[in-house]
N, C-alpha and C positions, 0 to 999 in steps of 0.2 A: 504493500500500500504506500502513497506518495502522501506526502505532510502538506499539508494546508499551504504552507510556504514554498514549496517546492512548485507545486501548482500553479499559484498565484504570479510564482518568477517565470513560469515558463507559459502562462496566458502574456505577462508582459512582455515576457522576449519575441513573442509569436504578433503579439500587435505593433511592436517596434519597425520589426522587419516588415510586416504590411506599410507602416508610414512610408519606409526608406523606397518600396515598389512604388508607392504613389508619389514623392519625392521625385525618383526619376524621369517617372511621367511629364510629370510638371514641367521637369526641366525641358524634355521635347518638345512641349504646347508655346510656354511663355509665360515666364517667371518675373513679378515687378516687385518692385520694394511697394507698394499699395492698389489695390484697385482704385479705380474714383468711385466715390461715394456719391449717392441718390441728394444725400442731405448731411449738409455743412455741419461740423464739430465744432460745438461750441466749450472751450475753453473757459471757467467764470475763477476770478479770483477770491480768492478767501480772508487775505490780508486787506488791512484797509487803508487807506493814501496817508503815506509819513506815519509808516506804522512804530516805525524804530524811535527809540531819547535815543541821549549821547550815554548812556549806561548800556546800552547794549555790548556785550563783547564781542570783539570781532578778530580777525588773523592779524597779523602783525604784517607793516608794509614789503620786508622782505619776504613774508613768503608769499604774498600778492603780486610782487615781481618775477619772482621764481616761477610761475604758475603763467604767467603774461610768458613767459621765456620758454614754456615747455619743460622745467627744470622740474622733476616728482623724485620723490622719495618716499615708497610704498613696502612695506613688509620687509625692512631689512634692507634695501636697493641699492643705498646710497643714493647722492641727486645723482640724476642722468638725466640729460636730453631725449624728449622724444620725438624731436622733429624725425618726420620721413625724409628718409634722403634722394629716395625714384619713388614716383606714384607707381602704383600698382591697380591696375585696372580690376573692376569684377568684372564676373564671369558673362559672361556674350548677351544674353537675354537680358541681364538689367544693364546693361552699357548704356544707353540711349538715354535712361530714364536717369542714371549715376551723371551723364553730364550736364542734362539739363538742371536738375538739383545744384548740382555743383557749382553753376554758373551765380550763387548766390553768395559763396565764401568771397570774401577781400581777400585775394591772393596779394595783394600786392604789399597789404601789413599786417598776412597769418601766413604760417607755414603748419601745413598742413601734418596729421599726427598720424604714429603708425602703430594704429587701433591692436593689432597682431600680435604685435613685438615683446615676448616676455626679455624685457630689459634689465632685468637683472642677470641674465645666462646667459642675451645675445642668440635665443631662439625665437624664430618666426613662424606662425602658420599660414597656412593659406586661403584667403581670401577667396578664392572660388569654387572651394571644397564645400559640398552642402553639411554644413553644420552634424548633424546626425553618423558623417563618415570621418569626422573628424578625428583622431585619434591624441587624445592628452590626457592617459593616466601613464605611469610607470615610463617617462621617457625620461632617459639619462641627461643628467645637467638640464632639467626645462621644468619651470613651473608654472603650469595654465593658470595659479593662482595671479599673477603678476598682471597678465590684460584685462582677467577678469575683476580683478581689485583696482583696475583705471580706468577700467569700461563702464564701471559702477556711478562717474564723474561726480564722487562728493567733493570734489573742489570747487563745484560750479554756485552750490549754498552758499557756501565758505565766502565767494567773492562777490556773490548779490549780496550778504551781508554788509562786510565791507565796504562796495559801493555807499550802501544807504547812509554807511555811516562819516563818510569823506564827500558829497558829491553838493554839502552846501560850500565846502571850501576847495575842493578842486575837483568842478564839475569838468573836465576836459579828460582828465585821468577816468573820472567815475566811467563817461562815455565812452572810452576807449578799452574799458573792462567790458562793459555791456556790450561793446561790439565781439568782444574776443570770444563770450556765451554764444551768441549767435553765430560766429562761424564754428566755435565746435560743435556744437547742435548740427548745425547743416554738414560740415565736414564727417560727423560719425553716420549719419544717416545718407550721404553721398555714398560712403564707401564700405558699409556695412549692410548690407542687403539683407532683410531679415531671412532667418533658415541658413546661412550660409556665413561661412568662417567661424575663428573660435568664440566671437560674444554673443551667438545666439545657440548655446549648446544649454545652458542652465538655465530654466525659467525664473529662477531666487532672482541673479546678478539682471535678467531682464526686467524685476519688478522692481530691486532696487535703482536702475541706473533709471525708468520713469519715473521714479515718486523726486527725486534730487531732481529731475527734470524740471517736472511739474513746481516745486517748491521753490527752487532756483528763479523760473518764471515770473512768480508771485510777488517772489520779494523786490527783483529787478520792476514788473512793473508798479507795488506800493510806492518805490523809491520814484516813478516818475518815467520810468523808459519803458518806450515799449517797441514791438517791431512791427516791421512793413506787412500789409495784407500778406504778401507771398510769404515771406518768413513764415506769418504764422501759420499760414494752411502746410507747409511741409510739416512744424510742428506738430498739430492738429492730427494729421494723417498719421505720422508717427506714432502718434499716442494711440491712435486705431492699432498699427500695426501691432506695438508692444503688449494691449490689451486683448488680442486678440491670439496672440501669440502665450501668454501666460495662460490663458483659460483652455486654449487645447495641450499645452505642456504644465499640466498641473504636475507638480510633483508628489503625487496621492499616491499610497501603497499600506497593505496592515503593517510594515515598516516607517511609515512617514516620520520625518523630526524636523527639524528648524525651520526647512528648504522650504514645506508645505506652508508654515507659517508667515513665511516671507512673500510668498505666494499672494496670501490672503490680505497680508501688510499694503502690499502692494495696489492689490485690487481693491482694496478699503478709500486709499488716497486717489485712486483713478476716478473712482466712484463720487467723492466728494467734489472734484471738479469738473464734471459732467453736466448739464441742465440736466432737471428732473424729467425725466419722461419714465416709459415702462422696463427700459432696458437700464438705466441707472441705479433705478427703485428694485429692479429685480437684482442686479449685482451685488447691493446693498444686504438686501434679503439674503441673498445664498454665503455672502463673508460671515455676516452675522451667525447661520447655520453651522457655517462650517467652525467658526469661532469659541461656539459655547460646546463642539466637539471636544475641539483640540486641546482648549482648556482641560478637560478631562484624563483626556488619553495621553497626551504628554508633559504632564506635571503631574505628579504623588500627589500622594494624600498631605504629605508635606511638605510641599510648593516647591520640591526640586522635580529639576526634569531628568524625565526620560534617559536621558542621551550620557549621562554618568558624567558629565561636566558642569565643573560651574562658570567655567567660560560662555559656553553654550547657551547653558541658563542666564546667563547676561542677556545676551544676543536676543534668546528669544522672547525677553521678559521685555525687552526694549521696545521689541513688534507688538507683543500684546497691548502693551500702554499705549502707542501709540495707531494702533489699528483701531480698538476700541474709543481711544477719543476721536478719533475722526468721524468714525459711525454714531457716538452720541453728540457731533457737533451740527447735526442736523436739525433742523426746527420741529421742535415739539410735535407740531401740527402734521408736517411729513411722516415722521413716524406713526402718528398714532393713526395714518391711513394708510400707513406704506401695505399691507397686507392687502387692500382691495386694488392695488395698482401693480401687481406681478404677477410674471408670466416665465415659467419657467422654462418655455421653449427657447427664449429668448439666449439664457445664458448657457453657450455651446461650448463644453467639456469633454476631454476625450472619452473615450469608449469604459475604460478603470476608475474615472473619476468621479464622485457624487454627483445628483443632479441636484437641484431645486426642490425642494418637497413645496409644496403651498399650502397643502391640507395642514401641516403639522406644525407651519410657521407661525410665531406667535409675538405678542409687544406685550411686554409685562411694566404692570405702574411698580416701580420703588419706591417703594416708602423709606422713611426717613430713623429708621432702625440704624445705618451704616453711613446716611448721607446726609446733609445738612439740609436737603429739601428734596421732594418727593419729583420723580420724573420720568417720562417714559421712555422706554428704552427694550432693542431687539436683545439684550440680556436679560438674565436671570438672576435673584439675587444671590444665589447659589455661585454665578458666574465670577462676582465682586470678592464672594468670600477666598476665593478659589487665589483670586488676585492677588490678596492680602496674604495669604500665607506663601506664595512667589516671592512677592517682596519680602517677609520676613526670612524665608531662607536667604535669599540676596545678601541681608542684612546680616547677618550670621557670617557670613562667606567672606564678610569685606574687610580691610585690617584698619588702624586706626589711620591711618595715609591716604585714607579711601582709595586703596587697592584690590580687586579682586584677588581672593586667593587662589593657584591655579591647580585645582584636581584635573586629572583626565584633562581631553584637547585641548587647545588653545590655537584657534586661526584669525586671533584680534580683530573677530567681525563686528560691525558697526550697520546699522540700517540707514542710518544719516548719520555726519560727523560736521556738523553744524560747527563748533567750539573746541578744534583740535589741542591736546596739550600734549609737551614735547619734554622726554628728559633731559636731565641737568649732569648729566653724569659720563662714563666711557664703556660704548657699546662696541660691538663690532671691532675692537680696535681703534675707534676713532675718538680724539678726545672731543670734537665742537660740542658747543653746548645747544639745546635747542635743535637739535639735527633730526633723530630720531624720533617719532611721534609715539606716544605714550597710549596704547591703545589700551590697558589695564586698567586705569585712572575709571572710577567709577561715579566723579562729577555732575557725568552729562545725564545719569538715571539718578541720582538722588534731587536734582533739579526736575526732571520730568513727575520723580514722585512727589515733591513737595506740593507743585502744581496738581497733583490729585488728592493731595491733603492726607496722605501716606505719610507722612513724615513732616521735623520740622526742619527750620533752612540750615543747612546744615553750611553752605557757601557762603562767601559774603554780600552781605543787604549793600555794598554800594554800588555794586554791578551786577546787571540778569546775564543771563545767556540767552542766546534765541530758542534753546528747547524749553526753559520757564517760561516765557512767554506764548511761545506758539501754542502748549498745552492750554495756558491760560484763557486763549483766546478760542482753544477749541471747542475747549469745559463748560464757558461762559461760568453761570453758577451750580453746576454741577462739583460737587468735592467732597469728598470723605469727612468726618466729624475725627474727632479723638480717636486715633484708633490702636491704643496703647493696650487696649483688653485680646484685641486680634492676636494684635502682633507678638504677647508676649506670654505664650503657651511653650512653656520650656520646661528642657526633660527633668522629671525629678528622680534623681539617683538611690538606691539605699542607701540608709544612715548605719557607716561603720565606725561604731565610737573608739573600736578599737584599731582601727585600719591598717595601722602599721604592722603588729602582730601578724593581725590575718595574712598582709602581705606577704611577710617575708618567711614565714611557715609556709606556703603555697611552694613560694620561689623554693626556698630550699629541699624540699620533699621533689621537685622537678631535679632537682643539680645533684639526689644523689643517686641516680641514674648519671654513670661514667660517661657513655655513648654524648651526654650533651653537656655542652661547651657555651662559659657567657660573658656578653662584650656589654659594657657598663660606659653608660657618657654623664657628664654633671656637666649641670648649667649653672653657675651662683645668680642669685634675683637681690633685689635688695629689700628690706623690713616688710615693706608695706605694702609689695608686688601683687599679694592676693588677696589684697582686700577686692569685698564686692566682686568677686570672680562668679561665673553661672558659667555653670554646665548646659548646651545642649544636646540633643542626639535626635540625628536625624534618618531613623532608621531605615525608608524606602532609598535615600539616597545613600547611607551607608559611610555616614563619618560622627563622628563625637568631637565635639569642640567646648574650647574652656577658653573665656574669652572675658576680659575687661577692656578697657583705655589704654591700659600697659603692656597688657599679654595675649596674644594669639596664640593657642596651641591647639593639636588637631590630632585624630587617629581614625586613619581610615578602617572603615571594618564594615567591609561588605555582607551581607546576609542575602535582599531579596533582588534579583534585577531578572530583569528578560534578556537571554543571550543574544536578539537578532537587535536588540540596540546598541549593542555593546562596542562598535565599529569605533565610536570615541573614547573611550573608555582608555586605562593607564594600566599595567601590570603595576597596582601598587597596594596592593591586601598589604593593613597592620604599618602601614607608611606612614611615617609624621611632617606634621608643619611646625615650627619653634619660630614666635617673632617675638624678640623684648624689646620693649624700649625702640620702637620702629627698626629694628636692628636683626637683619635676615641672619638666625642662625644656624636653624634646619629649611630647608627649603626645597620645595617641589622644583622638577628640574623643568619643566614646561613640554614645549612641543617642538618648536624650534623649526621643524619644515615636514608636508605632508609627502609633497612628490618631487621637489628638490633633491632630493638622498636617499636614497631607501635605505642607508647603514646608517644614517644618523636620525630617520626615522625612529627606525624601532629600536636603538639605545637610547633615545630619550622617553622610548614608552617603558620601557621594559622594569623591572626590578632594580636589574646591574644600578641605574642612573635614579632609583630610591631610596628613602634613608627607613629601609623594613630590613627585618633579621632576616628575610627570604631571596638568595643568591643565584636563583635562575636566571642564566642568558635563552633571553629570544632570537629565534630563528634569524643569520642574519638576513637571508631575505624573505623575509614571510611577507604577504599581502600586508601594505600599509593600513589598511582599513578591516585585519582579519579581525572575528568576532572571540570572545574570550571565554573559555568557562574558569572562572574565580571561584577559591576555595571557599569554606563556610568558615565562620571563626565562633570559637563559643570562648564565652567569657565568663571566666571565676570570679573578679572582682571588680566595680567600677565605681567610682566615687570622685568628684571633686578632684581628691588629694594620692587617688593612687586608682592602678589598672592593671587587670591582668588577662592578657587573653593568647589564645591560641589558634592554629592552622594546622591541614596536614597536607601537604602534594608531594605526589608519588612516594609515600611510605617516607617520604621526610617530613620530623614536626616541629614546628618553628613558635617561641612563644614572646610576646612583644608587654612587659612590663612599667612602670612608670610610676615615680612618689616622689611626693613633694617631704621633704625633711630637713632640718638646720639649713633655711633659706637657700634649699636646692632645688632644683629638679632633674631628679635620675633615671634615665631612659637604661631598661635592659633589653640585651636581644639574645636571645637563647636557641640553638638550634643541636642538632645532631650529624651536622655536616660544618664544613668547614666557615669558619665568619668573616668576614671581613673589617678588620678594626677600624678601618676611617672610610664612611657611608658619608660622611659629611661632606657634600662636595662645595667650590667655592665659586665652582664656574654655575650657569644653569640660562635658562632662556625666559627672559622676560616676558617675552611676545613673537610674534611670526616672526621668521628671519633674525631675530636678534639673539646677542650671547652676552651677555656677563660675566668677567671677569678671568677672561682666557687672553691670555697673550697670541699664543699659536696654538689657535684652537685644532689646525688643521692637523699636526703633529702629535701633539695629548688625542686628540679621535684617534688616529693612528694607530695607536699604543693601547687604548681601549677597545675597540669594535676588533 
């Protein structure tokens, strides 16, 4: 008999391969970047004229010139130039329609960009290749994360901001920025043909690089500029294309994680700048559906997700917030009809994908239980609760730096990056300051939650950001009340009065069995390090944390997951995190590259590159994205002030201990195979592409892998 799953991959492989036959069709008949449209796209703005103070924050004038100059610095890159150096033609069938477009760029003060180009390796794809035969997993030295992470153009917010906020004092520069929007707009939709080359392989990076479109636009015309009828109809048409292109490549599967999400994110913000008719109202209706799903299915009962990351859970806590205010930024009155005005024939999803239900679609009144005033809305209150416990793992996860802490993946995703921050420090080998973007930094969601009245301001009151604001203005008076009773449902441990005792009779009845062998670390803390310390534990996600103002400390310990999400996931059972004093002294090693490296891949997943008693190396070339079965750990003792737990893989048993004592804290790691005394590594990965703390990284991997 064949598994559920097995099935389901091999219905999707069988309807892939139908696309790719109909695909080639296409190409014989006559393939455009749009059809014409019966009736004109209307575009409506959301923002309102001189929306921006002078509080707004915005990029800094050097990287507003770097950006003017083509100069990016994306996931580790360093700056590089992306100017094209030969145009490269699409493929025959949209040639005609690729120049006449084209004829719209100011070639004479743009240089034109090379959409393709993973520039960080110096590999290119091709542009005439239909998208679907494109091949970009597992190529040597090439990472398709590189075009897809600039094809995303969250630079484009970044410099309508900007503008807004320069353009009463030098309106000549602001104009000259607002031109530079409009040729890359036209120049990516000139030379990017939808279905064909590598930025229309991922329906996420398509939904992402429309909503930065669309938002980009908004703010450009608040500030006062706007473009030519022609400009805007290739826009317009674009936005067809993009839209219509995410809803038959949904990323749906009993697998789906973030991608689906983004999906939704996406079509939520399309939807919002739409005129109302039956197919907006009907879009509207099917996010929302799909929304109070996903909610479910990929976040715990304890607001972590799915995906065994908390990077991840960033990401996709990001899209919720902001999918969701978008759909409740609709006037009252639209909602509370929107059910007699959909048609589910309307919104066209592949063959695997949900449809529309209308019988079962519903608009529920909230009451003011959770919210400071009663409102209606294509959520549930069920939905909100669901929210609040998201954010409070969030919160949990973050260190006093407001930095995410990094379990499992890390591919420093962003839905918008409205208010980039840059570290201070030496990455890469490189000393500049402000070079490398700080994609950890957890500012731009604690500002979005404030704005839903999730929390209080945790940033400084003399400057917004545009994601306080933009929420603000989506929210209207929509916002959460006190939500201190939600948020702070934390584990309560057993009360061991005697703790120490207990401890160390456990340990020692372990150690006098010969076969096992024990590696002991001390940390000194100073007096008053644990006052006010709280334990939580978050057992669907499978870590224990002990955490104040001072101390981060963490212990992973997996029990319940689903193996077919496991694709992000870390070989790091009984793993610790250690931060004193903002001061990384155990620290998760990151993720560092997914298809960059496949050896430095999976040594950054692996054990070897965790601070746990468990000394397995991973396959060195095993599938970057293989799925994991993780041991179970049962636990003797767990308290505040001490811990003890165990594993077993492959008849090896590994026990990972921990007490606080004479202003210590003593980490054991006990196994029956050989240990390694310094787990402490000094090097580790911040974020995508980046490395801490190696000289010659490339020599120590060497000597490692």
């Amino acid at each position: 008999m064949f598994s559920n799953l097995f099935l389901e991959r091999l219905l999707l492989y069988a309807y892939r391969n139908c696309l790719l036959i109909l695909e080639s069709v296409n190409q014989s008949i006559n393939v455009t970047f749009f059809k014409e449209k019966k009736k004109k796209i209307l575009i409506f703005n959301l923002l309102k004229k001189n929306f921006f103070n002078k509080k707004t924050l915005s990029i800094s004038q050097k990287l507003a010139n770097n950006y003017l100059l083509h100069n990016f610095n994306l996931l580790g890159s360093g700056l590089k130039n992306i100017n094209l150096k030969r145009v490269n033609s699409v493929n025959s069938r949209n040639k005609k329609i690729s120049k006449t477009i084209s004829k719209n760029i100011d070639l004479k003060n743009y240089r034109l960009l090379n959409w393709q180009l993973d520039f960080k390796n110096n590999f290119k794809w091709n542009v005439k290749t239909p998208s679907k035969k494109i091949k970009f997993m597992n190529i040597p030295k090439a990472d398709v994360k590189i075009p897809w992470e600039f094809s995303r153009m969250q630079h484009l917010p970044q410099l309508a901001i900007y503008v807004a906020k320069i353009k009463d004092k030098n309106y000549s520069k602001a104009k000259k920025i607002f031109k530079e929007f409009e040729n890359e707009i036209v120049d990516f939709i000139s030379f990017n043909p939808p279905k064909y080359g590598v930025n229309w392989i991922c329906a996420m990076d398509v939904s992402i690089r429309i909503s930065n479109w669309l938002i980009a636009k908004d703010i450009f015309n608040s500030a006062g500029f706007h473009s030519s009828d022609k400009v805007n109809e290739i826009f317009k048409n674009s936005v067809y294309d993009h839209t219509d292109f995410i809803l038959k490549n949904l990323e749906y599967s009993s697998y789906r994680n973030n991608h689906y999400i983004a999906n939704l994110c996406g079509l939520s913000i399309i939807a919002r700048y739409l005129p109302q008719n039956k197919f907006s109202d009907s879009l509207v209706a099917f996010v929302s559906q799909e929304l109070n799903k996903e909610i479910f299915s990929q976040f715990n009962e304890d607001g972590s997700s799915i995906e065994g990351s908390t990077s991840y859970h960033k990401f996709s806590l990001e899209m919720i917030l902001y999918s969701t205010a978008f759909i409740l930024s609709f006037e009252q009155p639209r909602l509370r009809r929107l059910k007699k005005n959909i048609n589910s024939s309307l919104i066209k999803t592949n063959l695997i994908s949900p449809k529309l239900d209308e019988k079962k679609f519903q608009i529920y009144l909230i009451k003011n239980k959770y919210f400071q005033k009663r409102f209606f809305s294509t959520f549930p209150e069920k939905y909100f609760e669901r929210l609040t416990q998201m954010f409070n793992f969030f919160l949990n996860t973050t260190t006093s730096k407001k930095q995410i802490i990094q379990v499992g993946d890390n591919d420093s995703g962003k839905f918008f990056n409205f208010t980039p921050i840059f570290y201070n420090e030496k990455l890469n080998n490189n000393i500049q300051k402000d070079y490398f973007e700080d994609r950890e930094s957890v500012n731009y969601i604690l500002d979005i939650a404030h704005s839903w009245g999730l929390c209080k301001n945790f940033n400084s009151k003399k400057n917004f950001s545009f994601e306080k604001s933009l929420i603000k203005t989506l929210l209207g008076k929509i916002k959460f009340k006190q939500c201190s009773n939600l948020l702070k449902k934390k584990f309560k441990p057993k009360n061991y009065p005697g703790y120490k005792k207990s401890f160390y009779k456990l340990k020692s009845s372990i150690l006098k069995n010969k076969k096992f062998s024990e590696t002991q670390y001390e940390f000194k803390l100073d007096k008053s390090i644990m006052k006010n310390i709280e334990l939580s534990y978050f057992k669907d996600f499978g870590i224990y944390i002990l955490k104040n103002k001072k101390l981060f400390f963490s212990l992973r310990a997996i029990s319940k997951y689903d193996k077919k999400f496991t694709s992000h996931y870390h070989f790091d059972q009984l793993s610790n995190i250690l931060i004193l004093n903002d001061k990384n002294l155990i620290i998760d090693p990151g993720t560092y590259t997914y298809n960059g490296n496949i050896k430095y891949r999976n040594y950054f997943r692996s054990y070897l590159a965790h601070f746990s008693p468990i000394n397995i190396e991973l396959e060195k070339n095993a599938d970057i994205f293989s799925k994991i079965d993780h041991p179970t750990f049962k636990s003797f003792i767990m308290s505040k002030y001490c811990y003890l737990v165990k594993t077993i893989i492959k008849n090896n048993t590994y026990y990972s201990g921990y007490i606080y004592e004479n202003y210590k804290i003593k980490i054991f790691h006990i196994s029956n195979e050989k240990s390694y005394k310094n787990k402490q590594k000094k090097y580790y990965s911040p974020g995508y592409g980046l490395l801490k703390g190696l000289k010659s990284y490339e020599k120590i991997f060497n000597n490692i892998i």
